[in-house]
C-alpha positions in Angstrom: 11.6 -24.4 9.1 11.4 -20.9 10.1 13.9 -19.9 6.6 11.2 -21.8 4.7 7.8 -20.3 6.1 9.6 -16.7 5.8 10.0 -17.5 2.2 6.2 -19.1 1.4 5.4 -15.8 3.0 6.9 -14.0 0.6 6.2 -15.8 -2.1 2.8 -15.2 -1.4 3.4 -11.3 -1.0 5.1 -10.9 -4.6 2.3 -13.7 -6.3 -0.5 -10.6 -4.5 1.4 -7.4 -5.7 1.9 -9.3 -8.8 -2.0 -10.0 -9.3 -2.7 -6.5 -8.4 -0.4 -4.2 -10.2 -0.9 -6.7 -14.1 -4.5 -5.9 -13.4 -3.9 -2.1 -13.0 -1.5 -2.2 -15.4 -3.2 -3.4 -18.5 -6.5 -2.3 -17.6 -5.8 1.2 -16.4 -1.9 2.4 -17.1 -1.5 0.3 -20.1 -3.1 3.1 -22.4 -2.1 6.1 -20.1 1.6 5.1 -20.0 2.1 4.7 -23.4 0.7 7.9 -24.5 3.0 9.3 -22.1 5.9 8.2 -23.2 5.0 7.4 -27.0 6.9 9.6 -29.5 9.7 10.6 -27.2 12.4 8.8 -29.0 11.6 8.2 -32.7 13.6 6.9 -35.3 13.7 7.7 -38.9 12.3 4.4 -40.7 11.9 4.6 -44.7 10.6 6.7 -47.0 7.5 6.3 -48.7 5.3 7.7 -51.6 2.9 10.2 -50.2 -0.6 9.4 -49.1 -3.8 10.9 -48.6 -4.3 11.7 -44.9 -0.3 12.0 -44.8 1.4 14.6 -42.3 2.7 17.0 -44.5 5.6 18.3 -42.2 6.9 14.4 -42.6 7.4 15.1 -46.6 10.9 14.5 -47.7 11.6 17.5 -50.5 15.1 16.3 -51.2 13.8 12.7 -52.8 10.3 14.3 -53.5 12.6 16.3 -55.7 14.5 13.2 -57.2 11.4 11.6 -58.5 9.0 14.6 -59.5 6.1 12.9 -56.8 5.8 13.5 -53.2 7.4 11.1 -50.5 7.5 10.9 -46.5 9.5 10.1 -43.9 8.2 7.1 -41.6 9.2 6.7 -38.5 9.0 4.1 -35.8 9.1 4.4 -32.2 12.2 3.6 -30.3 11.6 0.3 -28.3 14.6 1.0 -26.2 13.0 3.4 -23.4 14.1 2.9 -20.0 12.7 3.6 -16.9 14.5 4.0 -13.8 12.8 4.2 -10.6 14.6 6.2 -7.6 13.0 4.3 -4.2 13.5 5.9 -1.1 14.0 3.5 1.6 14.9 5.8 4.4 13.2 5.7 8.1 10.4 7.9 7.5 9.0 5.6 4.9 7.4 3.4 7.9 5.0 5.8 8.6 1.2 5.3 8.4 -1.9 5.8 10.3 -4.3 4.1 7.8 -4.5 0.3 6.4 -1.0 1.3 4.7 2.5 2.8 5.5 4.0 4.9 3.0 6.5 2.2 2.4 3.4 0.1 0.7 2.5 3.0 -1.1 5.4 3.2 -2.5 6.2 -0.5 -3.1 2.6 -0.8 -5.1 3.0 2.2 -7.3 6.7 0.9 -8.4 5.1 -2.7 -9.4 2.3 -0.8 -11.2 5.3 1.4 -13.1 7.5 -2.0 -13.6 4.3 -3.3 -15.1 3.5 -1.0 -17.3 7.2 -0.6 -18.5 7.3 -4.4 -19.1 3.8 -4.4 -21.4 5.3 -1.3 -23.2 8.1 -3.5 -24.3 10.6 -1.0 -21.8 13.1 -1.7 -19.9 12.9 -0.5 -15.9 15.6 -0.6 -13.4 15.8 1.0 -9.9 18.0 2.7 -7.1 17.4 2.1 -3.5 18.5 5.3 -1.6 18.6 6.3 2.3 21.3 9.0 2.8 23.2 6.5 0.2 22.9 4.0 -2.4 21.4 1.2 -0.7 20.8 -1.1 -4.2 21.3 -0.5 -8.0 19.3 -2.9 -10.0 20.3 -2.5 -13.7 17.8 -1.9 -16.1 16.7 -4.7 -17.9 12.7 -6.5 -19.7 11.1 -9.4 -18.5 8.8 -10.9 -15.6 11.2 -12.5 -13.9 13.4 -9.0 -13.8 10.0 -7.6 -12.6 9.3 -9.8 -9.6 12.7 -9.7 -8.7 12.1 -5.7 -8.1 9.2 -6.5 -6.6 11.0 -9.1 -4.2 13.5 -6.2 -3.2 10.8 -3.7 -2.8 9.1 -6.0 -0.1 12.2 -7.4 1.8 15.0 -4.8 0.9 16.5 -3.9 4.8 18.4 -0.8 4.3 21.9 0.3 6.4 20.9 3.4 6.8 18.1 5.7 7.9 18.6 9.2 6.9 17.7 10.6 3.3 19.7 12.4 0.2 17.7 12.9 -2.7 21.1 14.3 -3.9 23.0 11.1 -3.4 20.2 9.0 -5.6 20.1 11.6 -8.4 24.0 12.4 -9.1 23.6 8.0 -9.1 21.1 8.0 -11.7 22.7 11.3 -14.1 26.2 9.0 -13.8 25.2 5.6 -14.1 22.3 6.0 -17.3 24.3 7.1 -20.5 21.6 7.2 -22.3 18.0 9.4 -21.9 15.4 7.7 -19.6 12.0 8.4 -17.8 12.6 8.2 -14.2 10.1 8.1 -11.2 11.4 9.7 -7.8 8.9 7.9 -5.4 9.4 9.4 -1.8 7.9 11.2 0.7 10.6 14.4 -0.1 11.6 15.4 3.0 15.0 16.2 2.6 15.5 19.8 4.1 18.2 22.0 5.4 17.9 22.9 9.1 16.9 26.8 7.4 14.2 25.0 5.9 15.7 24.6 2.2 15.4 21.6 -0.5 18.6 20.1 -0.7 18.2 18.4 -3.4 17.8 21.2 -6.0 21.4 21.5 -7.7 21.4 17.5 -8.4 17.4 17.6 -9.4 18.3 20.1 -11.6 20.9 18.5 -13.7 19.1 15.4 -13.7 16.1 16.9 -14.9 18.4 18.3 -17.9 19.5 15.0 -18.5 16.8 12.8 -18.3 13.0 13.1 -18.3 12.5 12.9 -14.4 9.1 12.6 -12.0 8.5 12.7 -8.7 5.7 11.0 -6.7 5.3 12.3 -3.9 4.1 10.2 -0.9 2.9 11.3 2.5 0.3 10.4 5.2 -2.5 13.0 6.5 -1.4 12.8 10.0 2.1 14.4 8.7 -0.1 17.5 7.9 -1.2 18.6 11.3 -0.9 17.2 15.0 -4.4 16.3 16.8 -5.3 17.3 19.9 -4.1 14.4 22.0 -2.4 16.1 25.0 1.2 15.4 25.6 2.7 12.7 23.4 6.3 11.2 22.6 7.5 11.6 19.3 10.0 9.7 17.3 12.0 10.8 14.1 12.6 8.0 12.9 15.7 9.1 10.6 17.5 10.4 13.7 15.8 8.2 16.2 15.5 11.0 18.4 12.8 11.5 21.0 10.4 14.7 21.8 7.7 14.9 23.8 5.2 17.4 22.6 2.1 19.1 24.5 -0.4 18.9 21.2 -3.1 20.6 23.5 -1.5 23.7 22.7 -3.0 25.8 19.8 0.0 27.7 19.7 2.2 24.1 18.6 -0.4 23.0 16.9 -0.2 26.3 14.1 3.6 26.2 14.3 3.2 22.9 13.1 1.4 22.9 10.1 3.0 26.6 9.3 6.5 24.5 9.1 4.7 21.8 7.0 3.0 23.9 4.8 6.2 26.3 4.2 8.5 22.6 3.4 5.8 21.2 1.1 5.6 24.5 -0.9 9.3 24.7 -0.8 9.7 21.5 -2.4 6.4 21.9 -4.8 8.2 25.5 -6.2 11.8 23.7 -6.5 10.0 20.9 -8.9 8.2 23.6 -10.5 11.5 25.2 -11.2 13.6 22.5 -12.0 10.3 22.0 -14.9 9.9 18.2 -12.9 6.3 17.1 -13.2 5.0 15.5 -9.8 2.2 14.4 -7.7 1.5 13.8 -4.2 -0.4 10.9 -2.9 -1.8 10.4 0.8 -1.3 6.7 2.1 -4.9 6.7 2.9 -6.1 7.2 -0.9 -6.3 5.3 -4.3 -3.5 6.3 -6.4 -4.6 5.4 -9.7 -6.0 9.0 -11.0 -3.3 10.5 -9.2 -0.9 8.9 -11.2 -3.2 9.0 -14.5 -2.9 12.4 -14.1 1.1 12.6 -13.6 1.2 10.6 -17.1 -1.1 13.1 -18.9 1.3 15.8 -17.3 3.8 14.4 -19.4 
């Protein structure tokens, strides 16, 4: 009984992301996504007799040549985009002081994004990652292949807690062959004990390979402590505990120096690895945010 009211609740979890993220998706992202990702791969088509209006760079002088009158080349999108998502499932993901954790964020953006693939005619596939591939779901098109990504987004339970951006892009740059758009949605904090991205060799070469993203997601609270006294904190990666005395100005600063210094740490490594990104706060709407990561691209 209990196997089969677990399962009407989920059910009714993927019919509501479902509902939510069409809507966005054909209303809102529809148009934005497919300008984003229009033209990328085009394949040569025909050629035709010239028209008025005509881009003249698309004129084919070798049989314009042949038959004394000017023709063009038409071309004709590639329907065979992919889009690979790269989900980070680690600890920290369960983090959220509003109506949402991060983990929600992050599970309603990747519908919106499997969505939108699926109306462009594209196909999407993802990679669950903690400090190691926790799930590879091949790329592939249809609604079903949709809410099954869905369904792993709301119940995956990971083995692991810890992060590697590393691990999930070397996965991605060995596993796609072929060129793809892929969305790194996770809250990026995957540091060095000096204070260093970790992940900048492997985002590097990805980003060489394929056309990569990152959404960044993160919760205000993350940014600075409030003044609350002494309080127990829990990493929950490590699961270790620290009890911290937030009355102190003096913690206080060294706390937002360190998160201030990691955030632009990561923000200049994406900048120099040329990887367009955007950072969304669990406790806003992330529809311009992400119109504005597509017109980025």
């Amino acid at each position: 009984m209990a196997q089969r009211t677990n399962t009407t609740e989920l059910l009714k979890k993927v019919r509501k992301i479902e509902i939510k993220s069409r809507g966005l998706s054909r209303q809102i992202f529809a148009g934005e996504y497919h300008s984003a990702f229009k033209g990328r791969g085009m394949a040569f088509s025909e050629v035709r007799e010239y028209q008025y209006g005509d881009e003249i760079r698309n004129i084919d002088w070798n049989v314009t040549a042949r038959h004394g009158t000017p023709f063009v080349k038409v071309f004709e999108e590639e329907r065979e985009l992919t889009v690979m998502l790269l989900v980070d499932v680690s600890g920290s993901r369960l983090f959220g002081t509003t109506d949402r954790l991060k983990k929600d964020l992050i599970t309603e953006i990747s519908a919106v994004l499997s969505f939108s693939a699926g109306m462009n005619n594209d196909k999407v596939g993802v990679i669950f990652f903690s400090d190691k591939i926790e799930k590879f779901i091949p790329p592939k098109k249809g609604r079903s292949h949709t809410l099954r990504i869905i369904r792993e987004l709301l119940e995956l339970q990971p083995q692991r807690r810890q992060t590697d951006i590393s691990e999930a892009l070397r996965f991605l740059t060995n596993a796609i062959k072929k060129r793809c758009s892929a969305f790194v949605l996770s809250d990026m904090m995957d540091f060095s004990p000096e204070g260093a991205v970790r992940c900048e060799s492997a985002l590097k070469i990805a980003a060489n390979k394929h056309d990569v993203g990152v959404i960044r997601t993160y919760d205000h609270r993350e940014a600075s402590l409030p003044n609350v006294g002494i309080i127990e904190l829990l990493d929950a990666e490590s699961n270790q505990k620290i009890w911290v005395d937030t009355a102190s100005q003096s913690v206080r600063s060294r706390y937002e120096r360190w998160w201030k210094t990691t955030e632009q740490a990561m923000l200049q490594t994406l900048s120099k690895c040329k990887v367009d990104s955007v950072s969304i706060s669990t406790g806003e709407d992330y529809v311009r945010p992400l119109i504005t990561l597509f017109k980025q691209r």
